[in-house]
Each structure stands twice: as C-alpha cells, then as structure tokens.
C-alpha positions in Angstrom: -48.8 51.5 -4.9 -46.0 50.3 -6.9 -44.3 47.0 -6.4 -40.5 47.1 -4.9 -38.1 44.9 -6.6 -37.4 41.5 -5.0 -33.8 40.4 -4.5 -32.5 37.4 -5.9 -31.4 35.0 -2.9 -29.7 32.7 -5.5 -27.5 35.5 -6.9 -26.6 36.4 -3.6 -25.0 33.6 -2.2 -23.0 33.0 -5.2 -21.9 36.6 -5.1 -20.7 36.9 -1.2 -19.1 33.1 -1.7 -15.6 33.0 -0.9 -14.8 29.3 -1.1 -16.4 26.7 -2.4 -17.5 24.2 0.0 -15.1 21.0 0.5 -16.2 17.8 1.0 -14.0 15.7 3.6 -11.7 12.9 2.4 -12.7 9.9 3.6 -10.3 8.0 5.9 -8.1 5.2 4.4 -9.1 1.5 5.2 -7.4 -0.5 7.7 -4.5 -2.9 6.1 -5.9 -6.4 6.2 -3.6 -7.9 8.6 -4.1 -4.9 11.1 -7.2 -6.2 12.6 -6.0 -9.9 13.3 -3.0 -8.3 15.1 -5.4 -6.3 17.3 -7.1 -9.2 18.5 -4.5 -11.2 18.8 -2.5 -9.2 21.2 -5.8 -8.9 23.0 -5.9 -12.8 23.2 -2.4 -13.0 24.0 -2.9 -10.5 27.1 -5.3 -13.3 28.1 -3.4 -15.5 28.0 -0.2 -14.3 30.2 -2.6 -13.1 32.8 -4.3 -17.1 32.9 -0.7 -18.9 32.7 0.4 -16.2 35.8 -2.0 -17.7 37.8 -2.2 -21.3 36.5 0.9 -22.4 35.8 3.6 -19.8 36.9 6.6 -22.2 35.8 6.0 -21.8 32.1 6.4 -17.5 32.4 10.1 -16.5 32.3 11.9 -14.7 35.4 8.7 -15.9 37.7 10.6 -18.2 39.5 7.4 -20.9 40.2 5.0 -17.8 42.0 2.8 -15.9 40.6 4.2 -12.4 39.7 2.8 -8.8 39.7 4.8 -7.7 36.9 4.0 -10.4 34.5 -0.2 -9.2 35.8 1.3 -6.0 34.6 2.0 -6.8 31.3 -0.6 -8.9 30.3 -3.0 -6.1 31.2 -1.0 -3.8 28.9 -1.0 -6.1 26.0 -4.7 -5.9 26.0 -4.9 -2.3 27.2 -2.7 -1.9 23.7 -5.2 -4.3 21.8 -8.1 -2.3 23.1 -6.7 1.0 21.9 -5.5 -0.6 18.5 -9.5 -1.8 17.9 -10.6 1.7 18.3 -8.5 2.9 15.1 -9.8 0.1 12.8 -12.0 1.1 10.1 
C-alpha cells in the first residue's frame, strides 16, 4: 500500500497567518509622588472624620457641633484615596 504524503503543520500556519501576533505594551509606572498623595488624602479623610467628632470647633462652618456634611466629606476624601490606590502600579 503506498504511503500518502504528510502535510507540513509548520508551513501551514505560516501560510494562513494574517498578522503577526502583538505583544501588549506594558503599562507606564506611577509618577513617584503619585502614591504619597494617595495615602495622604486617605489619612487626611481620617482625619476630618476624628476632629468632627472630637473637637468640632477646629472644622470651619461647624459652628461647635458635630456636622453631617463635614462626615460627608471626610468619607469622600478617602473614598477618592481608595480609588486613587487601585491605579498605582
């Protein structure tokens, strides 16, 4: 019985190849200063939320009570912070 040829599985990729394959860039490092910032804000959401409820006279437009808004905002700062950290590479 005589042998059949045997395709060349080599030859054939290279001939049905449209595009080469590309690699992904990799993703730019953070600046250096970005990651202090981060934190920082974090800490400083901290620290608005502790003086509300402290020491209410040191927080502007509180008027000596302890404010909503000024909860509000301290949660936001580190609500931004915690958001910023996820981007740092």
């Amino acid at each position: 019985m005589p042998k059949s040829r045997s395709r060349n599985s080599a030859a054939q990729k290279r001939r049905y190849q449209l595009e080469p394959e590309r690699k992904a860039p990799k993703p730019k490092p953070s600046p250096r200063w970005y990651a202090p910032v981060v934190l920082g804000l974090m800490g400083l959401g901290v620290v608005v939320i502790i003086l509300n409820y402290i020491w209410p006279a040191v927080l502007p437009f509180t008027n000596d009570q302890t404010s909503p808004v000024v909860l509000l905002v301290g949660l936001a700062m580190i609500g931004v912070g915690f958001l910023g950290t996820t981007r740092i590479r």
